[in-house]
C-alpha positions in Angstrom: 89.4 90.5 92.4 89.6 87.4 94.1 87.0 85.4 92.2 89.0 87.1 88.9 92.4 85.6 90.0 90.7 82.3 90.5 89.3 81.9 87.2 92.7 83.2 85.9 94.5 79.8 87.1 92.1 77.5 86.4 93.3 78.3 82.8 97.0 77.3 83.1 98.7 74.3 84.3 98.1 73.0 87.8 101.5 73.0 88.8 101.3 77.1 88.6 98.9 77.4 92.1 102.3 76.5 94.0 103.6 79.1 92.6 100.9 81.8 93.7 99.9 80.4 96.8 104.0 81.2 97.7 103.3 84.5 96.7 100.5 85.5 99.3 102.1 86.3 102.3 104.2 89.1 100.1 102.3 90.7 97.6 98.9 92.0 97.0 95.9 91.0 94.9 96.3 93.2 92.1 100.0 91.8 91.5 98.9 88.4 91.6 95.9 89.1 89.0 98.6 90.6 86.8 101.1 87.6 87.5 97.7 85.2 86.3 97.5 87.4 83.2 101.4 87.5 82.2 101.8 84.2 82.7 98.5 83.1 80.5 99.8 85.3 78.0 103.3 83.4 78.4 101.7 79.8 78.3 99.5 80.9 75.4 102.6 82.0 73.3 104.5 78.7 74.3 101.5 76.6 72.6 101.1 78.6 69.8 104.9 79.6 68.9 107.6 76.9 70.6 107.7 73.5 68.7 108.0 71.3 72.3 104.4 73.3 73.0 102.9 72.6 70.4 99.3 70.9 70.6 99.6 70.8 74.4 97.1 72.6 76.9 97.5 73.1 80.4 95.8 70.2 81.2 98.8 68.3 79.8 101.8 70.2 81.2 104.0 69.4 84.2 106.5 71.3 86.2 109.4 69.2 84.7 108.2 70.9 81.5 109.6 74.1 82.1 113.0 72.6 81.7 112.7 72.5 77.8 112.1 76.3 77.7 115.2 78.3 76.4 117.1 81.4 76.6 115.8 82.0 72.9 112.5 81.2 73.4 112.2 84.0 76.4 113.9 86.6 73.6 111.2 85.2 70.9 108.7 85.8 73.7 109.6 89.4 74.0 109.5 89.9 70.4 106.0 88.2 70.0 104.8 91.0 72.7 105.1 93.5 70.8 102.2 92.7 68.8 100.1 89.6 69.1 96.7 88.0 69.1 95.2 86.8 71.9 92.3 85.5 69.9 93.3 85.8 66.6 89.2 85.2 65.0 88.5 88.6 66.6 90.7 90.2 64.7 91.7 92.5 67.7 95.6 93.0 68.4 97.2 93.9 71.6 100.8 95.9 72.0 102.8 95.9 74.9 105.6 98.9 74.8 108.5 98.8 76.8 106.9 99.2 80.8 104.7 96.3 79.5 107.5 93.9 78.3 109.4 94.7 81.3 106.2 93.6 83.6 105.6 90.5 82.0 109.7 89.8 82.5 109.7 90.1 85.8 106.6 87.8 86.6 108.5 85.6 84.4 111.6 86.2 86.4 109.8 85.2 89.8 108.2 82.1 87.7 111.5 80.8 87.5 113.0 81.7 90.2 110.0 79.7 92.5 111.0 76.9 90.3 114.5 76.6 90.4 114.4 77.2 94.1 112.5 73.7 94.1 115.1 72.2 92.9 112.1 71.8 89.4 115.0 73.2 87.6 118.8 73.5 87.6 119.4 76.3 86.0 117.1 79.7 85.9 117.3 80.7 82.3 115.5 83.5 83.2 118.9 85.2 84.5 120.4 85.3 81.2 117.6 87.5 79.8 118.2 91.0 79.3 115.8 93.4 80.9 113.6 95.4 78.5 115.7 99.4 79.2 113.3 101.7 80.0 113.4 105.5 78.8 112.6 108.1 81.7 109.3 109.9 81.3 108.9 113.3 82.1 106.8 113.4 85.6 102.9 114.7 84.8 101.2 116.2 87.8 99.1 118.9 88.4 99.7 122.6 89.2 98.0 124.1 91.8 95.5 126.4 89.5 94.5 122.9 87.7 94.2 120.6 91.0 91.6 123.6 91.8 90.3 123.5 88.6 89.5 119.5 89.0 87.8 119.7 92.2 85.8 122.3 90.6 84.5 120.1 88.4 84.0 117.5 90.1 82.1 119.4 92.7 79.6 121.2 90.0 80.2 119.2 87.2 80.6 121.9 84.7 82.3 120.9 81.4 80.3 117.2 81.7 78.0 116.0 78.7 73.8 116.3 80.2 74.3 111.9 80.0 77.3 112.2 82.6 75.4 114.9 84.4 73.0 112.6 85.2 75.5 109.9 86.6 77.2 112.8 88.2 74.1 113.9 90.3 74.4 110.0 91.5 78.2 110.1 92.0 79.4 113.6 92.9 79.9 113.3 96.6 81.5 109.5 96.3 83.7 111.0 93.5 85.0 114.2 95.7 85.9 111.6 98.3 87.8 109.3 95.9 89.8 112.5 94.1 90.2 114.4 97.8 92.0 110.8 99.2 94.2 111.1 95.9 95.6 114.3 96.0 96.2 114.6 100.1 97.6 110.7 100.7 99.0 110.2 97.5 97.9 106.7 97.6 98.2 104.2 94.6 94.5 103.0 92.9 95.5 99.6 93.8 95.5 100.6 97.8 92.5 102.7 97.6 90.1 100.5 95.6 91.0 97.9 98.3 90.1 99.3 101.9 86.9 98.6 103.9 85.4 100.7 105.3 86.8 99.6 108.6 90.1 100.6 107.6 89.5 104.2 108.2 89.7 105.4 112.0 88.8 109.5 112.2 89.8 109.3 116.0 93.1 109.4 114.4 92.3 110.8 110.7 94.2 107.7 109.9 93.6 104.3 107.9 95.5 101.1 106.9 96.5 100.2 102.9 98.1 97.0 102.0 101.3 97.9 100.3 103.4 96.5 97.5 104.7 93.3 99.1 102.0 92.7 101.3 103.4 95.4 104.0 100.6 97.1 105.5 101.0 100.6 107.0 99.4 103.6 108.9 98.6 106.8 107.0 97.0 110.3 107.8 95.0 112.3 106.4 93.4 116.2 106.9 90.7 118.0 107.9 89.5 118.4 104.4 89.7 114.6 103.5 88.1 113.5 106.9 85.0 115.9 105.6 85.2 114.4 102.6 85.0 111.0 103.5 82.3 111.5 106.4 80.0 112.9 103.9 80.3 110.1 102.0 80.4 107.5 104.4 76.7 109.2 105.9 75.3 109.0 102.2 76.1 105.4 102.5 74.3 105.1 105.8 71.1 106.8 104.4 71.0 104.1 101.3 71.6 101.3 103.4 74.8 100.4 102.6 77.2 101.3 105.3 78.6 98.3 107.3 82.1 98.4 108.8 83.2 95.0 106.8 82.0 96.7 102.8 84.2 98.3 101.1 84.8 101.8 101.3 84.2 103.3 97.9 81.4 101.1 96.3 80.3 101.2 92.1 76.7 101.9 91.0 76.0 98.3 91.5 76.6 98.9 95.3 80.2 96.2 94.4 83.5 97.0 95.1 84.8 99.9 92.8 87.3 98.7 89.8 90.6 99.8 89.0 89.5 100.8 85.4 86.2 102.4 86.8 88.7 104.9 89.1 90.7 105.5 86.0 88.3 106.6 84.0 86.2 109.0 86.5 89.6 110.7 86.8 90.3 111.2 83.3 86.5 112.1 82.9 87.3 115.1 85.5 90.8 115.5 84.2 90.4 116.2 80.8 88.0 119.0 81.8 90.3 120.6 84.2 93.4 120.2 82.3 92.8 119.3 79.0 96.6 119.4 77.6 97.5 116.4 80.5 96.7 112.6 80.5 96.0 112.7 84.0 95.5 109.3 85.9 95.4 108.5 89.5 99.3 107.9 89.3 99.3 111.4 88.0 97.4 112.6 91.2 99.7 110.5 93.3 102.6 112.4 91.8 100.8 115.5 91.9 101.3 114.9 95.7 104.5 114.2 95.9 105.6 116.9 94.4 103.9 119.2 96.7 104.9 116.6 99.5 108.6 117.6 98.6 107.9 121.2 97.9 106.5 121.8 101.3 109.1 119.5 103.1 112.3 119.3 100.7 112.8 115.9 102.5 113.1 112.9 100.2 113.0 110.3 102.8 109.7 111.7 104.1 108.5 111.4 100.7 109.6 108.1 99.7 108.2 106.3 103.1 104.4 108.0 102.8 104.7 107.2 99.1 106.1 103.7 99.7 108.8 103.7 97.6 111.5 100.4 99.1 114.2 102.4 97.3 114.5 106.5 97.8 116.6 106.5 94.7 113.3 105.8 92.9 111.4 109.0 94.8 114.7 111.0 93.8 114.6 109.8 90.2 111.2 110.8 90.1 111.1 114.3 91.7 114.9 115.5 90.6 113.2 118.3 88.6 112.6 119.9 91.5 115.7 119.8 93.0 116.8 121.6 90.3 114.5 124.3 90.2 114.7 124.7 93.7 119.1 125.3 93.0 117.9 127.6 90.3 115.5 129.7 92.8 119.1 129.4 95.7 121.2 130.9 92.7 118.8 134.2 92.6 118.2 134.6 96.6 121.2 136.3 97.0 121.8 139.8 95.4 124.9 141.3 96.3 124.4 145.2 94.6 120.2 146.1 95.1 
């Protein structure tokens, strides 16, 4: 990740490492990657699409440079995400819907704000640009007959093509660990794909994730999970690959497991179990939440294992059930039998 990031700057203007080496102490390595992306995708749209831009390159650009952009030229920036080339002699598009402007605007938004802070700039146009509104989804999670379901699958395998049998046979214990930490944690992909193994203390049934912002805090897991995870920790140990400073869940090229690589082994499982769901790990992360806040009915309690800064986000999320648990109050009391 870190090697990707890397690579990621060297392609925009020098004066941009300032910019991310401020942002270390509070965020994580995946938000900067995506910050490196946004903002390649932002430069690349200034030399293509603003007249001041165009015919530069990184190499010529200065921080003083960033004073020429405009208020319109954010708004045309927004417009052009909606559908652009980032190589247009490949012929291959890219769209970014609403959630994807509205990530892109607030890199853009820190961008600016770093700058002007400097003193770079004396005036954040950023500020004037509206925010992309987002609609509310509807949450997607699990019911208990299909989280059963999934870890039936992913123990046998039934459902899977012979090919991803055969990875399966490879897999099947590492996967159960991965989909077990999911669903009784309910910690983001982002988190899991980044702890070592010496992150994980079963004195305590307890290990350390970096959170959004850098934060890094203490959470617990079962009896189940702590089975889960020493099984796969003493497969690791009999292929030689077990030391305290690896990571904890590795690929099939014995490297740290991907982001896209945990995605897609839970919708491999997923769509078996519960065909009629696009279930990611955010879905399994709601998934607990929801029975987080069924078992507990305490918001707060959910919105600090979660993470959330803000328990007006976890209430946003999981009002649904406050409602069906006012509808279940309004029949407990029958007054004729």
């Amino acid at each position: 990740m870190t090697i990707r990031l890397r690579e990621t700057i060297k392609e925009l203007p020098r004066f941009v490492n300032g910019f991310f080496i401020a942002l270390e102490n509070n965020t994580t390595i995946l938000t900067r990657v995506n910050y490196a992306s946004d903002l390649k995708v932002f430069f690349d749209f200034l030399y293509a699409e603003v007249p001041y831009y165009s015919g530069k390159d990184a190499a010529d650009l200065k921080e003083t440079d960033l004073a020429a952009i405009t208020v319109d030229d954010l708004y045309l920036f927004m417009d052009y995400l909606s559908l652009y080339a980032p190589d247009p002699e490949s012929g291959r598009y890219i769209e970014n819907h609403e959630r994807g402007k509205a990530r892109k605007i607030a890199c853009l938004r820190s961008f600016f704000k770093y700058f002007y802070k400097k003193s770079i700039l004396d005036k954040n146009v950023c500020q004037l640009l509206d925010t992309p509104k987002l609609h509310e989804k509807p949450i997607i999670r699990l019911e208990p007959e299909e989280m059963t379901a999934l870890l039936d699958v992913v123990e046998h395998g039934e459902g899977l093509s012979d090919k991803q049998k055969q990875y399966h046979k490879r897999t099947v214990v590492r996967d159960m660990a991965i989909i077990v930490l999911f669903l009784t944690t309910g910690i983001r992909v982002s988190e899991l794909i980044s702890l070592n193994i010496r992150d994980i203390d079963f004195r305590n049934r307890s290990f350390v994730v970096t959170r959004k912002g850098g934060n890094r805090v203490m959470l617990y897991f079962d009896e189940e999970t702590e089975a889960a995870l020493e099984k796969y920790l003493d497969e690791r140990k009999v292929a030689g690959t077990y030391s305290l400073t690896s990571p904890l869940f590795l690929s099939m090229q014995d490297k740290r497991i991907t982001v896209r690589a945990v995605e897609n082994m839970v919708k491999k499982y997923a769509s078996i179990a519960a065909p009629l769901k696009k279930i990611s790990p955010h879905k399994l992360r709601s998934t607990f939440g929801t029975m987080l806040y069924g078992e507990t009915g305490d918001i707060y309690l959910v919105a600090d294992v979660l993470g959330h800064k803000d328990v007006n986000t976890t209430r946003k999320h999981y009002a649904a059930m406050s409602e069906d648990n006012r509808r279940r109050a309004s029949k407990a009391i029958k007054l004729r039998k």
